[in-house]
PyMOL Python script that loads the backbone (N, CA, C, O; Angstrom):
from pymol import cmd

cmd.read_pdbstr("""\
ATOM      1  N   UNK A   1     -31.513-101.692 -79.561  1.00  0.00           N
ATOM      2  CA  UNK A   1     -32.372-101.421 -78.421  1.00  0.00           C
ATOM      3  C   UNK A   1     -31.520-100.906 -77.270  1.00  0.00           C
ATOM      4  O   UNK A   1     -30.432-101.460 -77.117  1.00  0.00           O
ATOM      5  N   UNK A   2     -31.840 -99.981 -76.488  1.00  0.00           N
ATOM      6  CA  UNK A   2     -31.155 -98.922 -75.318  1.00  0.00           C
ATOM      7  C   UNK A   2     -31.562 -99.853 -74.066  1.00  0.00           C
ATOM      8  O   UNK A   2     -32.752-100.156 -74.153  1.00  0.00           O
ATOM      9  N   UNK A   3     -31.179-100.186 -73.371  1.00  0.00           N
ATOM     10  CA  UNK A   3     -31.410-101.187 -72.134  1.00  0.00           C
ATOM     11  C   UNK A   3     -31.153 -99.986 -70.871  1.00  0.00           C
ATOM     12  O   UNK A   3     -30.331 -99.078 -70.999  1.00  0.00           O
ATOM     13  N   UNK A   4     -31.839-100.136 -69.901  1.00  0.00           N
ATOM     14  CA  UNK A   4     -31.721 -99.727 -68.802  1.00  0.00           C
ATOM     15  C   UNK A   4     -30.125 -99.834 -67.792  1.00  0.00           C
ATOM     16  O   UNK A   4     -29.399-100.804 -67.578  1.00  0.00           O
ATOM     17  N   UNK A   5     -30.041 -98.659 -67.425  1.00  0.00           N
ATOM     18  CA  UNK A   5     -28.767 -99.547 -66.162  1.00  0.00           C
ATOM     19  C   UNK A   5     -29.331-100.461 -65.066  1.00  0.00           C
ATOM     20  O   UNK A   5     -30.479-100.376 -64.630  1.00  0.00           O
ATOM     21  N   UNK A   6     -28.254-101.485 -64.600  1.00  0.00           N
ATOM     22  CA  UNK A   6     -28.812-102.399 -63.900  1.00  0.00           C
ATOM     23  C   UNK A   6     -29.354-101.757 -62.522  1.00  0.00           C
ATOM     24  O   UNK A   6     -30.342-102.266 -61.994  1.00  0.00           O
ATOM     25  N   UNK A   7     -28.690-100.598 -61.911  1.00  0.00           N
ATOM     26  CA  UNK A   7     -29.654-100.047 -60.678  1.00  0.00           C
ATOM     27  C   UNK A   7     -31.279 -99.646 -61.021  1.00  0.00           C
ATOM     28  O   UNK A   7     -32.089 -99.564 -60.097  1.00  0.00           O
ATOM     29  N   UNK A   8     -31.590 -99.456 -62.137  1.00  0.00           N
ATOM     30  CA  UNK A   8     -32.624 -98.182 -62.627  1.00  0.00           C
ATOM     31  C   UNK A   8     -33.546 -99.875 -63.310  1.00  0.00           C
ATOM     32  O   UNK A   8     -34.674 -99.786 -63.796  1.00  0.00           O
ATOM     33  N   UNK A   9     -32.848-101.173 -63.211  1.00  0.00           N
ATOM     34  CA  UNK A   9     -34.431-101.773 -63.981  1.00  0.00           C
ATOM     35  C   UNK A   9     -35.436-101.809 -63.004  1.00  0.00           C
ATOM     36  O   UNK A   9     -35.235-101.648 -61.800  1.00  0.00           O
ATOM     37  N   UNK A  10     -36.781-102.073 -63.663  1.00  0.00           N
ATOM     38  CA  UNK A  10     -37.632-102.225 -63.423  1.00  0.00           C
ATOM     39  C   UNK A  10     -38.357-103.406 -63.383  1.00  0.00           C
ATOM     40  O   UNK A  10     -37.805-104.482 -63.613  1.00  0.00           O
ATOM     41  N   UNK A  11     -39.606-103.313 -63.099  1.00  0.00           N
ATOM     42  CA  UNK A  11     -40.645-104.786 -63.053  1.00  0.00           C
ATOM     43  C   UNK A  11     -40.946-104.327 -65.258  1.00  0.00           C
ATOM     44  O   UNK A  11     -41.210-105.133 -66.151  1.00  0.00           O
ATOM     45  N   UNK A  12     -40.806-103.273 -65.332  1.00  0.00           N
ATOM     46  CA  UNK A  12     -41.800-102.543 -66.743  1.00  0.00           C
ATOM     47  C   UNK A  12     -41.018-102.908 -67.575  1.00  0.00           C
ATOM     48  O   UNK A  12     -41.300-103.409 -68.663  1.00  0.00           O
ATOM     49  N   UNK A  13     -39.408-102.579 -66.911  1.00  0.00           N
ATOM     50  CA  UNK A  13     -38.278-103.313 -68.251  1.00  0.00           C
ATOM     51  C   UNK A  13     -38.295-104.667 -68.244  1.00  0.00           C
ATOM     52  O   UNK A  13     -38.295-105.039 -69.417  1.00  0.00           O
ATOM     53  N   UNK A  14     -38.313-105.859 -67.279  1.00  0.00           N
ATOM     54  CA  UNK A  14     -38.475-106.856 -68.117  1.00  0.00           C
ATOM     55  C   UNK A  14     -39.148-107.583 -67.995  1.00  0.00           C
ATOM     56  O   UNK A  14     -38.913-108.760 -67.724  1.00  0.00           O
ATOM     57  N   UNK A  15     -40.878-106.726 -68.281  1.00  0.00           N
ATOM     58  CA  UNK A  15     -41.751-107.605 -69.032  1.00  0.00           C
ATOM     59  C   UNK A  15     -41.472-106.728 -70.683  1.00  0.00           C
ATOM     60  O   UNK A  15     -41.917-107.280 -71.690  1.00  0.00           O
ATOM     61  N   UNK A  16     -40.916-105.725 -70.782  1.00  0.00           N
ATOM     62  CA  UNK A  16     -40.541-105.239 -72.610  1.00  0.00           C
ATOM     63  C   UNK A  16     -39.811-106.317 -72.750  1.00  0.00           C
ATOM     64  O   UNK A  16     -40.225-107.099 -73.606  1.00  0.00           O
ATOM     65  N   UNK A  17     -38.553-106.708 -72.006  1.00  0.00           N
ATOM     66  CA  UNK A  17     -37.246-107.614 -72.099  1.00  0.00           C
ATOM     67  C   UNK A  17     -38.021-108.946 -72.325  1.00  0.00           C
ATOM     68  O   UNK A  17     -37.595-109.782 -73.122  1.00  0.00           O
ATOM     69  N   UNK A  18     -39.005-109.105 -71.713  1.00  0.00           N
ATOM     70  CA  UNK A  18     -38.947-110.782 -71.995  1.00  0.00           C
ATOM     71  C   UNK A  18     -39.854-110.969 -73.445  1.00  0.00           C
ATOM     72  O   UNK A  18     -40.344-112.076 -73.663  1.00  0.00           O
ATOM     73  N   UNK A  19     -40.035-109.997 -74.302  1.00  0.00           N
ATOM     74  CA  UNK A  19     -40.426-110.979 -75.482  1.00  0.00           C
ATOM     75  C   UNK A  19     -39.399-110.466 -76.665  1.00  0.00           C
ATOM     76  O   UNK A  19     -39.786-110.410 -77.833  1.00  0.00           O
ATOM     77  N   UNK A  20     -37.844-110.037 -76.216  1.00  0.00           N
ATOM     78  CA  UNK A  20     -36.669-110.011 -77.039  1.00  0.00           C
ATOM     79  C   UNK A  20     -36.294-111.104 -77.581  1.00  0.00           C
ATOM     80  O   UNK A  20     -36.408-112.163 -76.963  1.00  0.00           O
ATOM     81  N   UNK A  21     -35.923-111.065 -78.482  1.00  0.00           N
ATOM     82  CA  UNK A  21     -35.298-112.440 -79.187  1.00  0.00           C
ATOM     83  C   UNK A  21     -34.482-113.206 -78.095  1.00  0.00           C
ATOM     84  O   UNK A  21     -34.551-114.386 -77.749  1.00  0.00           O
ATOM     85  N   UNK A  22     -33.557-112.011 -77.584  1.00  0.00           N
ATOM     86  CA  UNK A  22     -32.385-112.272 -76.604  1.00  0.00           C
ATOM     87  C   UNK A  22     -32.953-112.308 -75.308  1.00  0.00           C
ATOM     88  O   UNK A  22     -32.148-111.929 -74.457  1.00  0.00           O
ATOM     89  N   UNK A  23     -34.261-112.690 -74.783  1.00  0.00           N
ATOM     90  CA  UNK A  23     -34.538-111.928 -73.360  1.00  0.00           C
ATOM     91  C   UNK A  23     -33.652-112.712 -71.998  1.00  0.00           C
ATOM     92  O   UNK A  23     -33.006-112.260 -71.053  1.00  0.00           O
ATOM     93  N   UNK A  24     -33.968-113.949 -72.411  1.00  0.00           N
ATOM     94  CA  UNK A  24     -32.576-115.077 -71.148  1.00  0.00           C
ATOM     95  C   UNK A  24     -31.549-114.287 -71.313  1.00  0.00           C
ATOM     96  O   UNK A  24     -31.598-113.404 -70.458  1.00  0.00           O
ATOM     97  N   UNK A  25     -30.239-114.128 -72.304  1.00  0.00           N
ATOM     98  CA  UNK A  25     -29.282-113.491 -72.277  1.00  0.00           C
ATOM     99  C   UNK A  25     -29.408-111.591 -71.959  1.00  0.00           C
ATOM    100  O   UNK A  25     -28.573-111.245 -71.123  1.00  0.00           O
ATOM    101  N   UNK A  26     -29.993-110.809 -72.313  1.00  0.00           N
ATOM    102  CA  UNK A  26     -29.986-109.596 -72.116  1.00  0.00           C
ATOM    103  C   UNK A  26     -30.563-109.436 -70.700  1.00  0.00           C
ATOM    104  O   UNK A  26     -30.100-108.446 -70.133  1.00  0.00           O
ATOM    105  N   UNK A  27     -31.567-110.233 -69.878  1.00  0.00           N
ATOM    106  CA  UNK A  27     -32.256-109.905 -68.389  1.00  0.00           C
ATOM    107  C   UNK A  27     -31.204-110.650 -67.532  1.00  0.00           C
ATOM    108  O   UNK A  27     -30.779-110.354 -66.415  1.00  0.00           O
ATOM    109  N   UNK A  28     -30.975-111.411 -68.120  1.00  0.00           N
ATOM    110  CA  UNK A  28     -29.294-112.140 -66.903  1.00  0.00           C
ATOM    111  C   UNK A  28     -28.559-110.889 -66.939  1.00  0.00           C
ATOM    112  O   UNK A  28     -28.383-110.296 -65.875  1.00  0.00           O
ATOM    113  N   UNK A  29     -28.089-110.392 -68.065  1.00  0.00           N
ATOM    114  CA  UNK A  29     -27.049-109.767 -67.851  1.00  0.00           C
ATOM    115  C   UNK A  29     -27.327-108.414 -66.900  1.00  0.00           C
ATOM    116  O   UNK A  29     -26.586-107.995 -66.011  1.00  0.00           O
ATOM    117  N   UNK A  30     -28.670-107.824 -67.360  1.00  0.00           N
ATOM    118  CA  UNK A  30     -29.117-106.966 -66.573  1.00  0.00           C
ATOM    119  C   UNK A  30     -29.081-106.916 -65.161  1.00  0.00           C
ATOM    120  O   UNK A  30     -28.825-105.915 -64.493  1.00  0.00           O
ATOM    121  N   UNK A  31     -29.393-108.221 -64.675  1.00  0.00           N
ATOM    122  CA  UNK A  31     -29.589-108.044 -63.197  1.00  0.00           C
ATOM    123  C   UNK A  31     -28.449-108.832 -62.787  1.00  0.00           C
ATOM    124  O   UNK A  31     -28.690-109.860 -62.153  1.00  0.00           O
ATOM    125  N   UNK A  32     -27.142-108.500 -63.060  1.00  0.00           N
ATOM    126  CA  UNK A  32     -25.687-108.399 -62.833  1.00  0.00           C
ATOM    127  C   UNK A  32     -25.123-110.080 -62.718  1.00  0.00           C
ATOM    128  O   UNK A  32     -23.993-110.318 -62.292  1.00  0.00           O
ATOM    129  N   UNK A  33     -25.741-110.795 -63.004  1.00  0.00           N
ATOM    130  CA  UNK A  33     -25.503-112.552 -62.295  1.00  0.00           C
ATOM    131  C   UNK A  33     -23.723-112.453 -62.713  1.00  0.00           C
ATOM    132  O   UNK A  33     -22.979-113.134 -62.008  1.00  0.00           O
ATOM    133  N   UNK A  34     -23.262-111.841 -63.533  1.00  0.00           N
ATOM    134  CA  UNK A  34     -21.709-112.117 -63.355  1.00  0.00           C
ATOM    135  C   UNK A  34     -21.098-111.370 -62.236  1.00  0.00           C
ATOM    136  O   UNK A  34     -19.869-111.307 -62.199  1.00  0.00           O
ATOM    137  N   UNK A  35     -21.944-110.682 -61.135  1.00  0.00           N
ATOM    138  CA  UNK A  35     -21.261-109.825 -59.805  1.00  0.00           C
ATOM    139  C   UNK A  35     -21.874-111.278 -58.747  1.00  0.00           C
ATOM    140  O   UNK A  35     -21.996-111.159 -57.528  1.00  0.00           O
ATOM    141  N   UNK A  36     -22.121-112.260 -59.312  1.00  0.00           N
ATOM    142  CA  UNK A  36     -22.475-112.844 -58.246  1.00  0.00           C
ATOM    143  C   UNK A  36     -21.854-114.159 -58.204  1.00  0.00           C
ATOM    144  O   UNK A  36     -21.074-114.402 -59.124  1.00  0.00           O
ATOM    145  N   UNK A  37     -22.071-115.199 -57.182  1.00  0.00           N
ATOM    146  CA  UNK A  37     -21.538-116.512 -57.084  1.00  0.00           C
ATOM    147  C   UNK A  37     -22.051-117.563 -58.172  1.00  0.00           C
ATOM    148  O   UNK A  37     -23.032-117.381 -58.893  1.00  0.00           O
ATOM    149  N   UNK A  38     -21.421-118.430 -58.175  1.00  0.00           N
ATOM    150  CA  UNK A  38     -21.082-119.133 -59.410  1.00  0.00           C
ATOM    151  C   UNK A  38     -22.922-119.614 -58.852  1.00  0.00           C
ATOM    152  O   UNK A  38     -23.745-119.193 -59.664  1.00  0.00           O
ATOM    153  N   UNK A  39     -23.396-120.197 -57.942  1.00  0.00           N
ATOM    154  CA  UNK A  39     -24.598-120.799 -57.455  1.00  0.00           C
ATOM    155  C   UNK A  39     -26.061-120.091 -57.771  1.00  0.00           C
ATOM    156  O   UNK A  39     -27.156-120.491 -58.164  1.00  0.00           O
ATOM    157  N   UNK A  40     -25.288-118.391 -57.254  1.00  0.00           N
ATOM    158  CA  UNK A  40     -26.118-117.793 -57.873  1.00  0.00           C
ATOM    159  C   UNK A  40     -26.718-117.486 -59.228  1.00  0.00           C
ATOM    160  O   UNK A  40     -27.859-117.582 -59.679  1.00  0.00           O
ATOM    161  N   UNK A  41     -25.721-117.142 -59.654  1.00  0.00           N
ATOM    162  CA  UNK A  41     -25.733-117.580 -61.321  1.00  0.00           C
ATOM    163  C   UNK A  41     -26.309-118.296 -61.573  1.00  0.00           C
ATOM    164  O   UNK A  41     -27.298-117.816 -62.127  1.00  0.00           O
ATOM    165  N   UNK A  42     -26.369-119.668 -61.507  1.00  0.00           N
ATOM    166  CA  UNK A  42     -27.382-120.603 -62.634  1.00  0.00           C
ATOM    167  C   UNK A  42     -28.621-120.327 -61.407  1.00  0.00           C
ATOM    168  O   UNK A  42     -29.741-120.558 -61.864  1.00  0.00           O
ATOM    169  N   UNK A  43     -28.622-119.992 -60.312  1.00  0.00           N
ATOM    170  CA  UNK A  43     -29.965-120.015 -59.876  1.00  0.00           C
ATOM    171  C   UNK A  43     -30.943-118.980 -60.638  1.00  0.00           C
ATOM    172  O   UNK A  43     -32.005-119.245 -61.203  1.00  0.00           O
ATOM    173  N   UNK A  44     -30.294-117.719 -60.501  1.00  0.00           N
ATOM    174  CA  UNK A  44     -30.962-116.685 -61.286  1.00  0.00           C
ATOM    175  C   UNK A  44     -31.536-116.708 -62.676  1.00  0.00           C
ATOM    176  O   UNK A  44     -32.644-116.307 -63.035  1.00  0.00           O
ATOM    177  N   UNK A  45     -30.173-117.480 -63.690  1.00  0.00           N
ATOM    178  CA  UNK A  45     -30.578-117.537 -65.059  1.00  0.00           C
ATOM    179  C   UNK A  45     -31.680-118.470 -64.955  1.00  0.00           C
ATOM    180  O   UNK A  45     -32.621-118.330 -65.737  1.00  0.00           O
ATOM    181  N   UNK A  46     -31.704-119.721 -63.808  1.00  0.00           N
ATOM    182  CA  UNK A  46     -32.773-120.844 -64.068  1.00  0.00           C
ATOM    183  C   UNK A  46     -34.010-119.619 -63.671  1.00  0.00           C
ATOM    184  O   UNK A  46     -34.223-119.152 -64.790  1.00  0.00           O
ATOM    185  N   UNK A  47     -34.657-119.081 -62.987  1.00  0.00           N
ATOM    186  CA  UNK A  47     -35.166-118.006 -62.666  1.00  0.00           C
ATOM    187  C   UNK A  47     -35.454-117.236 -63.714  1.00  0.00           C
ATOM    188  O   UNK A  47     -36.669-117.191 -63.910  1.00  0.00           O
ATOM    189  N   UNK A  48     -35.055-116.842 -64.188  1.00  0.00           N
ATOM    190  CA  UNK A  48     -35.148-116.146 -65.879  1.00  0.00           C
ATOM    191  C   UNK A  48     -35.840-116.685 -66.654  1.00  0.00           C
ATOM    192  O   UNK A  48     -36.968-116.459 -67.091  1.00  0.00           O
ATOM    193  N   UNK A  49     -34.876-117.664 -66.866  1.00  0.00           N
ATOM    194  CA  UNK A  49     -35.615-118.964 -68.184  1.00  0.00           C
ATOM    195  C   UNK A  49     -37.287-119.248 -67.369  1.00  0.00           C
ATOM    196  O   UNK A  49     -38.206-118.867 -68.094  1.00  0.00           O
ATOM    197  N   UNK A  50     -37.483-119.507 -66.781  1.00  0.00           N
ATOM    198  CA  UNK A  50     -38.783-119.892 -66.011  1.00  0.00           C
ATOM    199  C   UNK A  50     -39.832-118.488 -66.232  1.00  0.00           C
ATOM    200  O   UNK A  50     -41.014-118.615 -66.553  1.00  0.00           O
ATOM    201  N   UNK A  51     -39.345-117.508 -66.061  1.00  0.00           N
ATOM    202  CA  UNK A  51     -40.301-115.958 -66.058  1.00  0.00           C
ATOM    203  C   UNK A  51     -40.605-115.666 -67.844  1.00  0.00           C
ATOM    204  O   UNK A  51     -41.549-115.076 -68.370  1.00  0.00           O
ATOM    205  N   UNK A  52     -39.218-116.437 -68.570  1.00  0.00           N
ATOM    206  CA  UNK A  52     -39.626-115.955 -69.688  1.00  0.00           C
ATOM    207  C   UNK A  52     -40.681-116.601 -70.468  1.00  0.00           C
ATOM    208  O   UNK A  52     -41.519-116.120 -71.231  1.00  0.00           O
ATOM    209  N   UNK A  53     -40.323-118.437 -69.908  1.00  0.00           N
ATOM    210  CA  UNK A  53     -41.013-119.103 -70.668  1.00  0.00           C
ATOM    211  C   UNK A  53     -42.909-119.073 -70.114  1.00  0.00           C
ATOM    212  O   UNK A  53     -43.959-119.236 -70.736  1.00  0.00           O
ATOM    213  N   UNK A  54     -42.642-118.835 -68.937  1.00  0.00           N
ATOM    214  CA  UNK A  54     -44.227-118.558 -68.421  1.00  0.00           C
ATOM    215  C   UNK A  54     -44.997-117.367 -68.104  1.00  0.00           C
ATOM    216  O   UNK A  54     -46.045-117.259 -67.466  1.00  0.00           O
ATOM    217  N   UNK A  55     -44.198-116.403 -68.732  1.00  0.00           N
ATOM    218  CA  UNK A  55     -44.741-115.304 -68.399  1.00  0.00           C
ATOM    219  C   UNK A  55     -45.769-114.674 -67.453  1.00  0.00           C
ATOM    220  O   UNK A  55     -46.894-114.251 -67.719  1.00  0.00           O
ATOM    221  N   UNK A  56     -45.131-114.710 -66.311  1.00  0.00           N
ATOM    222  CA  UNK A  56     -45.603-114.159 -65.118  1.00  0.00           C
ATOM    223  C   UNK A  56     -45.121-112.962 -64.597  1.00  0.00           C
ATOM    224  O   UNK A  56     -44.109-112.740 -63.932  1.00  0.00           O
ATOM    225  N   UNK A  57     -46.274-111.994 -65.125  1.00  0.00           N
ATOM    226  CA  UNK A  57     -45.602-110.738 -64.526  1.00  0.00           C
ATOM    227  C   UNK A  57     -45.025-110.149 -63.025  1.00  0.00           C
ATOM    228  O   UNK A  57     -44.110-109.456 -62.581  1.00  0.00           O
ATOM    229  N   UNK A  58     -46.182-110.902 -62.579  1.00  0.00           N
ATOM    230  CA  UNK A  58     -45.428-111.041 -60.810  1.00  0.00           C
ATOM    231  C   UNK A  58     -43.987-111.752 -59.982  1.00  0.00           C
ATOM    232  O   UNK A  58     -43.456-111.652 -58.875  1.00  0.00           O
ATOM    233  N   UNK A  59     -43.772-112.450 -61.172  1.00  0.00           N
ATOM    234  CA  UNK A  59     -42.094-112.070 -61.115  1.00  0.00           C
ATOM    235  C   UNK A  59     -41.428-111.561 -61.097  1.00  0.00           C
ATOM    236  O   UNK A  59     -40.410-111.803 -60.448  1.00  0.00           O
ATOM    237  N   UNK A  60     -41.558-110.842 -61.600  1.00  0.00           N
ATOM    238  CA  UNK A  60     -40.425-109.568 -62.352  1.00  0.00           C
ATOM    239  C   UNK A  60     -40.005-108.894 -60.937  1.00  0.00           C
ATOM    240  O   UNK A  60     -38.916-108.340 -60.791  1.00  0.00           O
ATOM    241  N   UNK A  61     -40.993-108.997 -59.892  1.00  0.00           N
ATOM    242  CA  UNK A  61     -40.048-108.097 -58.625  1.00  0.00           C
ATOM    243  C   UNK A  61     -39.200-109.033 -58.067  1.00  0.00           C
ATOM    244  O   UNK A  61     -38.025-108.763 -57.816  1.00  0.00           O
ATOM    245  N   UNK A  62     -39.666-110.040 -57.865  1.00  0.00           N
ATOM    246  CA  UNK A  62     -39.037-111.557 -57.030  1.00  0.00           C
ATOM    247  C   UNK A  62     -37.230-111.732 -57.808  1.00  0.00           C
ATOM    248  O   UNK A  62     -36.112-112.025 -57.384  1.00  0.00           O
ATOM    249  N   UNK A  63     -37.879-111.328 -59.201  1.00  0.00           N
ATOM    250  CA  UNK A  63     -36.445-111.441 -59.881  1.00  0.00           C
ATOM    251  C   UNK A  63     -35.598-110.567 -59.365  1.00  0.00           C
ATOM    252  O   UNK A  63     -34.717-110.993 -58.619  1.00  0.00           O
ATOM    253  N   UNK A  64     -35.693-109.127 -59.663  1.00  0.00           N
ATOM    254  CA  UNK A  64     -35.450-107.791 -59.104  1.00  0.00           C
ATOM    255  C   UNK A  64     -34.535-108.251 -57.637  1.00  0.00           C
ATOM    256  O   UNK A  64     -33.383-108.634 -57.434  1.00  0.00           O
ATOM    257  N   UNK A  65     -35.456-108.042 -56.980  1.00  0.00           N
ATOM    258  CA  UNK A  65     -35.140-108.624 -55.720  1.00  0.00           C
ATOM    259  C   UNK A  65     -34.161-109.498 -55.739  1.00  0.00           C
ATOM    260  O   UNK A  65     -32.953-109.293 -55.866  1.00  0.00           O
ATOM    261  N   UNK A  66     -34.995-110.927 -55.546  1.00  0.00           N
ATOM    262  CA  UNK A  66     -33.597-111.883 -55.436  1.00  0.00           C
ATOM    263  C   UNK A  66     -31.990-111.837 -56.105  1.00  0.00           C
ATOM    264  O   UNK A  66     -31.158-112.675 -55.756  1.00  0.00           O
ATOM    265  N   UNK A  67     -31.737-110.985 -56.892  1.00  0.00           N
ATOM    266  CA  UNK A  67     -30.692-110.452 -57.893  1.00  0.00           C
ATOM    267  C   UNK A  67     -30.359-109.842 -57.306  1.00  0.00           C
ATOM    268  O   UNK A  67     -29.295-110.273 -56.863  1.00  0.00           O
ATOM    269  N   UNK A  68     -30.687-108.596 -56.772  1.00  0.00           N
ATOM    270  CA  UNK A  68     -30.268-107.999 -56.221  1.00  0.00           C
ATOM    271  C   UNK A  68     -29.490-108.150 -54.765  1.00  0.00           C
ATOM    272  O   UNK A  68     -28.411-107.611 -54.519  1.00  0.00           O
ATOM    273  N   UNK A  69     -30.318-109.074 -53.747  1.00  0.00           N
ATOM    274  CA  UNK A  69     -29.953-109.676 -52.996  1.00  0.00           C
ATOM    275  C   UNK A  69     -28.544-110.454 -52.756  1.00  0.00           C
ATOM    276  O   UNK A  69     -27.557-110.240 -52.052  1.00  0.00           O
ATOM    277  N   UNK A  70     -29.014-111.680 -53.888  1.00  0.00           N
ATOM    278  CA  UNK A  70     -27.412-112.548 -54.411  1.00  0.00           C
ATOM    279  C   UNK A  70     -25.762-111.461 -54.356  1.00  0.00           C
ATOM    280  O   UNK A  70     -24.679-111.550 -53.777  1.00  0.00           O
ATOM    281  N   UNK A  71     -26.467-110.419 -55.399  1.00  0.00           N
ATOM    282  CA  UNK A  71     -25.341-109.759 -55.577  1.00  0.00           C
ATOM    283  C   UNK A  71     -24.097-108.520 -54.711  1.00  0.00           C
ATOM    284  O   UNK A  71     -22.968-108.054 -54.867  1.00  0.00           O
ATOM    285  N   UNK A  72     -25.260-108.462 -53.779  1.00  0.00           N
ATOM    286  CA  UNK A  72     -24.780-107.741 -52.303  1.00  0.00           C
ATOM    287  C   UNK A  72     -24.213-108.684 -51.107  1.00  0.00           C
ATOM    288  O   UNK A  72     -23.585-108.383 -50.091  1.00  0.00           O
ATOM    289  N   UNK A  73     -24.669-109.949 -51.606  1.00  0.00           N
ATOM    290  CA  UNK A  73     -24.324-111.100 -50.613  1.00  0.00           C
ATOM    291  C   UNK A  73     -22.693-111.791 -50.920  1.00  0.00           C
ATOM    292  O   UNK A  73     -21.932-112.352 -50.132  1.00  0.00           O
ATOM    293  N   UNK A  74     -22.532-111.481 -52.430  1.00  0.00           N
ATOM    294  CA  UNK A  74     -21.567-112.031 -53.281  1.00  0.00           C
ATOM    295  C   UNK A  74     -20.315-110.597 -52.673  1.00  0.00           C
ATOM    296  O   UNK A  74     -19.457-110.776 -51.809  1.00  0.00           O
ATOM    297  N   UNK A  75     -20.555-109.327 -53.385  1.00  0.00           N
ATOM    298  CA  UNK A  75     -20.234-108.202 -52.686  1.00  0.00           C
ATOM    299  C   UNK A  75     -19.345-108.078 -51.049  1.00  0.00           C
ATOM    300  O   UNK A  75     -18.357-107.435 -50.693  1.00  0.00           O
ATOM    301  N   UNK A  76     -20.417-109.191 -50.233  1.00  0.00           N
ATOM    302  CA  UNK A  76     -19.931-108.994 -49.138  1.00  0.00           C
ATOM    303  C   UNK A  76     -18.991-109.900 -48.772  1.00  0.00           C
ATOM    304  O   UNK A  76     -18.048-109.593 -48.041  1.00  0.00           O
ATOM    305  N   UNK A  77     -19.163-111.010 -49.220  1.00  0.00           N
ATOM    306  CA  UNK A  77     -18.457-112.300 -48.695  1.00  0.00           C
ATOM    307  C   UNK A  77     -16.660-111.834 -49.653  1.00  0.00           C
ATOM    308  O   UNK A  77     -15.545-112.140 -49.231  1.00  0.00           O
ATOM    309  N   UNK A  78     -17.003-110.977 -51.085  1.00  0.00           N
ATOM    310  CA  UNK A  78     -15.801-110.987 -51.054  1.00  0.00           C
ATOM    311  C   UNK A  78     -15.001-109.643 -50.628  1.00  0.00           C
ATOM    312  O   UNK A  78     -13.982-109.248 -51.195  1.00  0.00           O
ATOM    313  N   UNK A  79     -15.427-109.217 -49.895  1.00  0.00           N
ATOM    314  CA  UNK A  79     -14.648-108.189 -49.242  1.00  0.00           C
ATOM    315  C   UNK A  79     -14.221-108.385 -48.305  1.00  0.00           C
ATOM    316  O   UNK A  79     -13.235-107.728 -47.973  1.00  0.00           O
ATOM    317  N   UNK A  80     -14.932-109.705 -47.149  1.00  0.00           N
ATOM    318  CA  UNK A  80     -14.688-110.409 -46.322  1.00  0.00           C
ATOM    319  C   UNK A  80     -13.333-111.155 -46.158  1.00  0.00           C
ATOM    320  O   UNK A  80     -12.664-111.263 -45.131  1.00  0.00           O
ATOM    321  N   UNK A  81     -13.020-111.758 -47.686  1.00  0.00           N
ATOM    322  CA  UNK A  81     -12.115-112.436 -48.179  1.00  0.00           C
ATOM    323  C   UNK A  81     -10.947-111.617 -48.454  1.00  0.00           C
ATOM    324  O   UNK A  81      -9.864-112.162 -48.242  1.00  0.00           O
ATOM    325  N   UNK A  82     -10.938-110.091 -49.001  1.00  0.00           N
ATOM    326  CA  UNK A  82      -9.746-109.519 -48.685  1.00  0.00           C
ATOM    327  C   UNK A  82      -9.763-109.044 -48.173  1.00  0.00           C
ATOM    328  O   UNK A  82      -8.848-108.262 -48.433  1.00  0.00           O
ATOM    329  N   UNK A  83     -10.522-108.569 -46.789  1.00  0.00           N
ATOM    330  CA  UNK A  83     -10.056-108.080 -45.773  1.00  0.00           C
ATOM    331  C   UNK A  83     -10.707-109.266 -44.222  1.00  0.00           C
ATOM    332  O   UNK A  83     -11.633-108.905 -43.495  1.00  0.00           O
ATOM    333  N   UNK A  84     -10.115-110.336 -44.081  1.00  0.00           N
ATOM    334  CA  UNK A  84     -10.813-110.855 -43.120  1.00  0.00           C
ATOM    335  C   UNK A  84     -10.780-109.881 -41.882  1.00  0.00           C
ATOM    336  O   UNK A  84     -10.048-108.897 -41.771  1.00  0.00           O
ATOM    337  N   UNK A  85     -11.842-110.403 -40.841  1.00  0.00           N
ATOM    338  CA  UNK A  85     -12.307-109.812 -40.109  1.00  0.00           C
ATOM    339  C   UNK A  85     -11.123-110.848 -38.787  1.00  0.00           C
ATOM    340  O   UNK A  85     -11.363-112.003 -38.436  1.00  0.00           O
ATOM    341  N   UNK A  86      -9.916-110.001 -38.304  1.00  0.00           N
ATOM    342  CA  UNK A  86      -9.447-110.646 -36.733  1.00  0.00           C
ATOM    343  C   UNK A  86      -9.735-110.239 -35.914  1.00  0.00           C
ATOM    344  O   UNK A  86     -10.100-109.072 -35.765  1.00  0.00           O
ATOM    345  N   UNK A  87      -9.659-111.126 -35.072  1.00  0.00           N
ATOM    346  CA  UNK A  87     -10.313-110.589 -33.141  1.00  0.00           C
ATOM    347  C   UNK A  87      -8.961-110.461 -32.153  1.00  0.00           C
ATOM    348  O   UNK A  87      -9.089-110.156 -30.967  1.00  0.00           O
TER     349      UNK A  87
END
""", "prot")
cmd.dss("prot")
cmd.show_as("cartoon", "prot")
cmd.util.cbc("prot")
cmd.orient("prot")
C-alpha cells in the first residue's frame, strides 16, 4: 500500500488508514509523533488508538491538527535549545 507524505495527509487518508491491519502503527507514523516530544508521543498514539477503535470520522482533523501542532512546538523548543535566545 502507497501512503501519503506526512504534509499531504488528509481527514480521507485516515479514515482508508484506519481499517489497515497496521492502522495504530502506520497513522502514528504518518503524522510524524517521532518529530515530537516524548509526551507528545504517547498523547497522540493514545489519540490514534481511540479514533481507530471508535471510529469517528470527525477526528481525523483534531488528529491532523493536534499532530501537527505538537510537532512545530517540538521543532521550536529544539531550536531554542541550540540556539538559546540572550539578552
Amino acid at each position: 500500500m502507497s501512503y501519503p507524505p506526512q504534509s499531504e495527509i488528509s481527514e480521507n487518508d485516515l479514515e482508508a488508514l484506519r481499517r489497515a491491519p497496521d492502522a495504530i502503527a502506520v497513522i502514528t507514523a504518518l503524522l510524524g509523533t517521532r518529530e515530537m516530544a516524548p509526551a507528545d508521543q504517547i498523547r497522540t498514539e493514545e489519540e490514534v488508538r481511540e479514533y481507530v477503535r471508535l471510529a469517528q470520522p470527525q477526528e481525523a482533523h483534531a488528529l491532523i491538527h493536534n499532530s501537527k501542532s505538537r510537532r512545530e512546538s517540538w521543532e521550536r523548543e529544539q531550536v531554542l535549545k541550540e540556539n538559546p535566545v540572550v539578552d
